[in-house]
mmCIF file of the N, C-alpha and C atoms, coordinates in Angstrom:
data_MODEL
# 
_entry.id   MODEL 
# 
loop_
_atom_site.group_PDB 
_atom_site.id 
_atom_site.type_symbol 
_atom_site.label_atom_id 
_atom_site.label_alt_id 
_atom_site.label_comp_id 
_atom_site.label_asym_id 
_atom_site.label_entity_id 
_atom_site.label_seq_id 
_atom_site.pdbx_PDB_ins_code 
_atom_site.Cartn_x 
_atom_site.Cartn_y 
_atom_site.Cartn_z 
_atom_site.occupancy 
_atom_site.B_iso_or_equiv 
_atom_site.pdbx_formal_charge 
_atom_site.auth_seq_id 
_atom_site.auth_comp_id 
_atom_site.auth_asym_id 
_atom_site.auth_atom_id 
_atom_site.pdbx_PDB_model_num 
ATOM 1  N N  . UNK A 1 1  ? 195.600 110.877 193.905 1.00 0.00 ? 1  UNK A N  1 
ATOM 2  C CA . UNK A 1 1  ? 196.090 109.498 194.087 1.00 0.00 ? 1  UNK A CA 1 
ATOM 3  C C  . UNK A 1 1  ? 196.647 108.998 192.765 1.00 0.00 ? 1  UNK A C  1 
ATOM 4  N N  . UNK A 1 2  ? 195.716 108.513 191.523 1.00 0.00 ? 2  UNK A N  1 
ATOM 5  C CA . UNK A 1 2  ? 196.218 108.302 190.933 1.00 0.00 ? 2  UNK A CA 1 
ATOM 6  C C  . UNK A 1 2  ? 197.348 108.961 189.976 1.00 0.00 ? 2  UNK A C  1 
ATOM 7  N N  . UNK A 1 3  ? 196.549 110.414 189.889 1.00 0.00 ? 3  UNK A N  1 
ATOM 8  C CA . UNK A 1 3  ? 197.106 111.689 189.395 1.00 0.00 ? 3  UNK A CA 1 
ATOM 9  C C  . UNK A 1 3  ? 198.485 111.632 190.034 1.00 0.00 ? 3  UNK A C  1 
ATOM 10 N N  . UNK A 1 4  ? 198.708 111.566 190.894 1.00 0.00 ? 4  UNK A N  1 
ATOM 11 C CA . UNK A 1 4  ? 200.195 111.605 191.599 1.00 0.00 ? 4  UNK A CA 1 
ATOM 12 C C  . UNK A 1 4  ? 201.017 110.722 191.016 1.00 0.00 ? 4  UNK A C  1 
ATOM 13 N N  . UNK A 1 5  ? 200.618 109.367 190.880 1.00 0.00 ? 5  UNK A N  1 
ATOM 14 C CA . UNK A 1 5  ? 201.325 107.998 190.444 1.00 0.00 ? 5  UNK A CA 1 
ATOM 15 C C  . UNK A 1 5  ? 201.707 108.399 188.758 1.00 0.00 ? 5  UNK A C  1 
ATOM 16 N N  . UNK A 1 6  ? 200.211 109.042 187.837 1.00 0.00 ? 6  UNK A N  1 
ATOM 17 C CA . UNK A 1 6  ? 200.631 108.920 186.537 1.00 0.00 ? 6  UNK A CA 1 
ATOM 18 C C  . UNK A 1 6  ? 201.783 110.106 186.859 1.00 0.00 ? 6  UNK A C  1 
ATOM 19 N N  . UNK A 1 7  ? 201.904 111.503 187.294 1.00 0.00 ? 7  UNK A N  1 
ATOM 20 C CA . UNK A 1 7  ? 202.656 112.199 187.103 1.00 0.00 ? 7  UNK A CA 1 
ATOM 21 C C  . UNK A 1 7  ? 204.264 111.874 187.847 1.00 0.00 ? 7  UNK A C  1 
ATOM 22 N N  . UNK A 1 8  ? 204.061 111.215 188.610 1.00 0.00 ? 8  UNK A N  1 
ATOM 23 C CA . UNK A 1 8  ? 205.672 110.973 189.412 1.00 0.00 ? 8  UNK A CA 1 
ATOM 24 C C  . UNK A 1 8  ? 206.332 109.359 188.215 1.00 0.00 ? 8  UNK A C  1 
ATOM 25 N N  . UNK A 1 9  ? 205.247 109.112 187.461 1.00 0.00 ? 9  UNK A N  1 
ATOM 26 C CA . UNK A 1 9  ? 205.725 107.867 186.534 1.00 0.00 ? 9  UNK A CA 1 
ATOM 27 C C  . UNK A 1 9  ? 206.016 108.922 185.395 1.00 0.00 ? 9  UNK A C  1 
ATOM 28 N N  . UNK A 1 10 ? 205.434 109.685 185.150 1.00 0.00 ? 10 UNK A N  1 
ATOM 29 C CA . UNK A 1 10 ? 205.992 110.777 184.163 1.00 0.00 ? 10 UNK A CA 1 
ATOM 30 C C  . UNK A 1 10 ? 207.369 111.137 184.268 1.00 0.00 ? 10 UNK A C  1 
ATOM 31 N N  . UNK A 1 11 ? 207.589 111.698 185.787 1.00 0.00 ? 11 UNK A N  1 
ATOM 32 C CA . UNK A 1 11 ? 208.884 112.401 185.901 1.00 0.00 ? 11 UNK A CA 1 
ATOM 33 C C  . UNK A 1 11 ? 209.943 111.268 185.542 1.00 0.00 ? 11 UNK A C  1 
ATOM 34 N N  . UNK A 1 12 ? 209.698 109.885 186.364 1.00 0.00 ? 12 UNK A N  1 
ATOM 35 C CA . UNK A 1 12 ? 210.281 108.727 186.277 1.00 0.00 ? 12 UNK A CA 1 
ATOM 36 C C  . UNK A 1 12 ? 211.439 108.689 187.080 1.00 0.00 ? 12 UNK A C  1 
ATOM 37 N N  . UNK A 1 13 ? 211.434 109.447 188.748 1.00 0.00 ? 13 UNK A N  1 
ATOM 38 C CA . UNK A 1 13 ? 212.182 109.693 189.169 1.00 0.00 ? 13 UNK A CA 1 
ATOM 39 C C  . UNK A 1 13 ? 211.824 108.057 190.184 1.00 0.00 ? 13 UNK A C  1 
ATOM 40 N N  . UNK A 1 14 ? 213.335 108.273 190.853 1.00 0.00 ? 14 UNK A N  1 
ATOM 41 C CA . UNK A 1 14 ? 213.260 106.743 191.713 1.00 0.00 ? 14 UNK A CA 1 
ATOM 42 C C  . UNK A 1 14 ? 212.799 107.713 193.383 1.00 0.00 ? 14 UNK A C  1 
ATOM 43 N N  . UNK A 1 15 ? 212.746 108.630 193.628 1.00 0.00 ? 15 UNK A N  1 
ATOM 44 C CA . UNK A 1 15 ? 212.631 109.431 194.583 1.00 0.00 ? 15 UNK A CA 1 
ATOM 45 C C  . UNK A 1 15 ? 211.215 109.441 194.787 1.00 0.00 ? 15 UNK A C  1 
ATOM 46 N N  . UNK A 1 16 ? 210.346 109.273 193.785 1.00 0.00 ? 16 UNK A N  1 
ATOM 47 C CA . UNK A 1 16 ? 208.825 109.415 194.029 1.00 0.00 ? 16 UNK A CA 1 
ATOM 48 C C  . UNK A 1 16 ? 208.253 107.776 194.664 1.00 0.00 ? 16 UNK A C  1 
ATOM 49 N N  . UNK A 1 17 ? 208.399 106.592 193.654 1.00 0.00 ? 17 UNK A N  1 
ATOM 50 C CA . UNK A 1 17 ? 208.154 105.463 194.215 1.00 0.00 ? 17 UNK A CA 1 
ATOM 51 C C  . UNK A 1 17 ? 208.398 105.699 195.977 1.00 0.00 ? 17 UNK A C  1 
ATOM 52 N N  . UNK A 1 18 ? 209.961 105.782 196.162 1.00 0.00 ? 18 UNK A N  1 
ATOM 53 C CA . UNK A 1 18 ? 210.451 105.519 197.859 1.00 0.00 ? 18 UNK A CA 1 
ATOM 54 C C  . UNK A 1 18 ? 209.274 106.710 198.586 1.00 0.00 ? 18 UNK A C  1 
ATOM 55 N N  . UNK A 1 19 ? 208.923 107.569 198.164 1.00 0.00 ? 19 UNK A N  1 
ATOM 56 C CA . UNK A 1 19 ? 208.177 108.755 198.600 1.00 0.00 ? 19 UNK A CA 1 
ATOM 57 C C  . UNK A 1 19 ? 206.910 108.095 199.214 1.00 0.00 ? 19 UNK A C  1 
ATOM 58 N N  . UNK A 1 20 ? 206.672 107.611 198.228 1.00 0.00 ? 20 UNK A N  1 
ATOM 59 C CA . UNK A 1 20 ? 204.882 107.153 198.128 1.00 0.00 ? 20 UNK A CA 1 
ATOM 60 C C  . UNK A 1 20 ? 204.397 105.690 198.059 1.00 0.00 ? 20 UNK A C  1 
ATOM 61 N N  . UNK A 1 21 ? 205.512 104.605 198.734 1.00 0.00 ? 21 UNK A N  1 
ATOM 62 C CA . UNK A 1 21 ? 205.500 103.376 198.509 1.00 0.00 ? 21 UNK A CA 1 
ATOM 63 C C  . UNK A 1 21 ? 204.121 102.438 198.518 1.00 0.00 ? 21 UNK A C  1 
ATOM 64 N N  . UNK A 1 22 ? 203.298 103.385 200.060 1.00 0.00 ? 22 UNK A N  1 
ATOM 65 C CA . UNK A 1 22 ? 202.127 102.796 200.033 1.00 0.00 ? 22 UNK A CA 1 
ATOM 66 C C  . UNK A 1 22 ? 201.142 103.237 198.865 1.00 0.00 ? 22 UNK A C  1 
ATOM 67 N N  . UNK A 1 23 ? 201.354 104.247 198.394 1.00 0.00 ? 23 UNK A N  1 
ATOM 68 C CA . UNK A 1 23 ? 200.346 104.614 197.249 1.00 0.00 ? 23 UNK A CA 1 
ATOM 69 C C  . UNK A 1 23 ? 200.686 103.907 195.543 1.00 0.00 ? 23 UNK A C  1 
ATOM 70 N N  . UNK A 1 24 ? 201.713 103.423 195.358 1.00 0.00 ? 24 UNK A N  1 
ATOM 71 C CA . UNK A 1 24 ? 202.190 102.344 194.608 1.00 0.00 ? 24 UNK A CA 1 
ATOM 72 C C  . UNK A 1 24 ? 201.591 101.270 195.082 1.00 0.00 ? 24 UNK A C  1 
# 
């Protein structure tokens, strides 16, 4: 969960947010 959020904020792609909106 969070692990996902720090690493897709890592990549800093806009593709992960829309991916995972509820987990944001």
């Amino acid at each position: 969960v969070n692990i996902d959020f720090k690493k897709d904020a890592h990549k800093g792609k806009n593709l992960n947010p829309y991916k995972d909106p509820h987990k944001v």
